[in-house]
C-alpha atoms as one frame of an Amber mdcrd trajectory, in Angstrom:
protein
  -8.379 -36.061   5.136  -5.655 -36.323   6.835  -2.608 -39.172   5.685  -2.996
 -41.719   8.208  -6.287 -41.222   9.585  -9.229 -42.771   9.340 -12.804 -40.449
   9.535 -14.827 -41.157  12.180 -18.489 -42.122  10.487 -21.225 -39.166  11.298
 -23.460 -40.219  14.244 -21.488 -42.758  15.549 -21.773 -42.527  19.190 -17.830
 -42.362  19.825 -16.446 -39.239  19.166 -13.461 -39.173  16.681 -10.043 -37.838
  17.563  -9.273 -34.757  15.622  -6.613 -35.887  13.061  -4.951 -32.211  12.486
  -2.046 -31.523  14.383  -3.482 -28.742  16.707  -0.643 -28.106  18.565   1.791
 -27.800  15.927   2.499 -23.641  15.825   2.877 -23.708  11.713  -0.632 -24.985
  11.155  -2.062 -23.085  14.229  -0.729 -19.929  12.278  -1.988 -21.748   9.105
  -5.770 -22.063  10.842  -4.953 -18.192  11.891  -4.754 -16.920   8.567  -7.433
 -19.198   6.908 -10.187 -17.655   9.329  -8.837 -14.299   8.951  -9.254 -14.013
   5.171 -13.074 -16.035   5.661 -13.458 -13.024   8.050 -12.093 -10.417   5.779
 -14.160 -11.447   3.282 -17.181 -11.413   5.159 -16.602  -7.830   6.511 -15.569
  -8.537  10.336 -12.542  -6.259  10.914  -9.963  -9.151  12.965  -6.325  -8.848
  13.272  -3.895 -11.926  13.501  -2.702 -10.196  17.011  -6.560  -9.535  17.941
  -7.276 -13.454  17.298  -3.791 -14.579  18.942  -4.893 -13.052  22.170  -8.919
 -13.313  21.684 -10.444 -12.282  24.954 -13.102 -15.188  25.772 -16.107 -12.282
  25.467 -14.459 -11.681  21.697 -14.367 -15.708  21.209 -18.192 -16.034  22.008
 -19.152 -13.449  19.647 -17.038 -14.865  17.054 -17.989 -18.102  17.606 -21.683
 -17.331  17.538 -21.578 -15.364  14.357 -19.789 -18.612  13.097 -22.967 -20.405
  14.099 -25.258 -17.686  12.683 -23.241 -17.966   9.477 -24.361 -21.823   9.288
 -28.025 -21.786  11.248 -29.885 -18.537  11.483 -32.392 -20.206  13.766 -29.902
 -21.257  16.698 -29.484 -18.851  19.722 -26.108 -18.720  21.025 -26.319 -16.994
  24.638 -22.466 -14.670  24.381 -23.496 -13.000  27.597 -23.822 -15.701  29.768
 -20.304 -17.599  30.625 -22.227 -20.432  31.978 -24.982 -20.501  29.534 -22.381
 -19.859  26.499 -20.884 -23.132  27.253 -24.248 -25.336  26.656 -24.682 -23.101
  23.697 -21.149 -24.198  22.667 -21.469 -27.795  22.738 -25.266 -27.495  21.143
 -24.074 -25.537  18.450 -21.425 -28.315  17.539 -23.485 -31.091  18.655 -26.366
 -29.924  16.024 -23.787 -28.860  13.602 -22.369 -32.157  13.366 -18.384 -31.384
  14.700 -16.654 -34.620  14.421 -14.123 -33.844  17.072 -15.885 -32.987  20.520
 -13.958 -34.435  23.076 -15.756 -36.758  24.888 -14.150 -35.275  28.374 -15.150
 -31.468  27.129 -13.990 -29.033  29.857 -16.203 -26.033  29.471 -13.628 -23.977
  31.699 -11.331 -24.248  28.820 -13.751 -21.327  27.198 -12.622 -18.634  30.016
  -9.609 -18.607  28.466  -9.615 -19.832  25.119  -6.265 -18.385  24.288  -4.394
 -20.467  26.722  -1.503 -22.427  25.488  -3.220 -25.894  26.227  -6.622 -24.659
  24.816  -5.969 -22.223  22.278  -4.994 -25.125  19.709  -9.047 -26.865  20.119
 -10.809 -23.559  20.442  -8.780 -22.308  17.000  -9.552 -25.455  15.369 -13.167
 -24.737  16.064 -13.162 -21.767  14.373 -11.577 -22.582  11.353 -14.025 -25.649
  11.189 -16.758 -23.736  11.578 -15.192 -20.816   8.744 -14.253 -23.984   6.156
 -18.372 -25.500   6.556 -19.708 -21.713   6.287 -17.423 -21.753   2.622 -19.210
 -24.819   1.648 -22.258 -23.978   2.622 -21.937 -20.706   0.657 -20.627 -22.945
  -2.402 -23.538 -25.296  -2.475
């Protein structure tokens, strides 16, 4: 946890803000290299310039092998745009993400990269990379 923050308590129906500081550059590099070594490690071939300027196509298909990683049973749709972004909020939805905003924009996954976005989408990513080294723990 976070100092100063408080957890927001799993299925509560308010959405908690995310305590890390997803803007700050340092611990978006810090996310960066985190899900680069889970993806090492796991034999996906990723760059830090590759994830820096992740094409939205490359962010679904990293996202849904993410997703696999965690639930072999969920179907993430990476061809579809439109259908991608119900997958995307499913996915978290069922996988429990404490941090969905509650005023989601799914056009923010068109260009996940973007300076305003890129900080949420990362920090997706590296969620989703720290519960598959749990899971693989327990």
């Amino acid at each position: 946890m976070w100092p100063g923050t408080t957890p927001s308590m799993p299925g509560s129906s308010q959405p908690g803000k995310d305590p890390r500081p997803l803007r700050d550059r340092a611990f978006q590099k810090k996310m960066q290299h985190d899900l680069i070594d889970f993806l090492t490690a796991n034999n996906v071939d990723i760059t830090h310039a590759a994830l820096q300027g992740i094409s939205a196509r490359d962010y679904r298909q990293l996202f849904a092998y993410l997703v696999h990683l965690l639930d072999h049973a969920f179907v993430i749709n990476e061809e579809s745009a439109d259908q991608f972004a119900a997958d995307f909020v499913s996915a978290l939805q069922c996988l429990r993400f404490p941090w969905m905003p509650s005023s989601f924009d799914s056009k923010g996954l068109v260009t996940p990269n973007s300076m305003h976005g890129w900080g949420f989408f990362l920090g997706v990513l590296h969620w989703l990379a720290a519960v598959c080294k749990v899971e693989t723990i327990f």
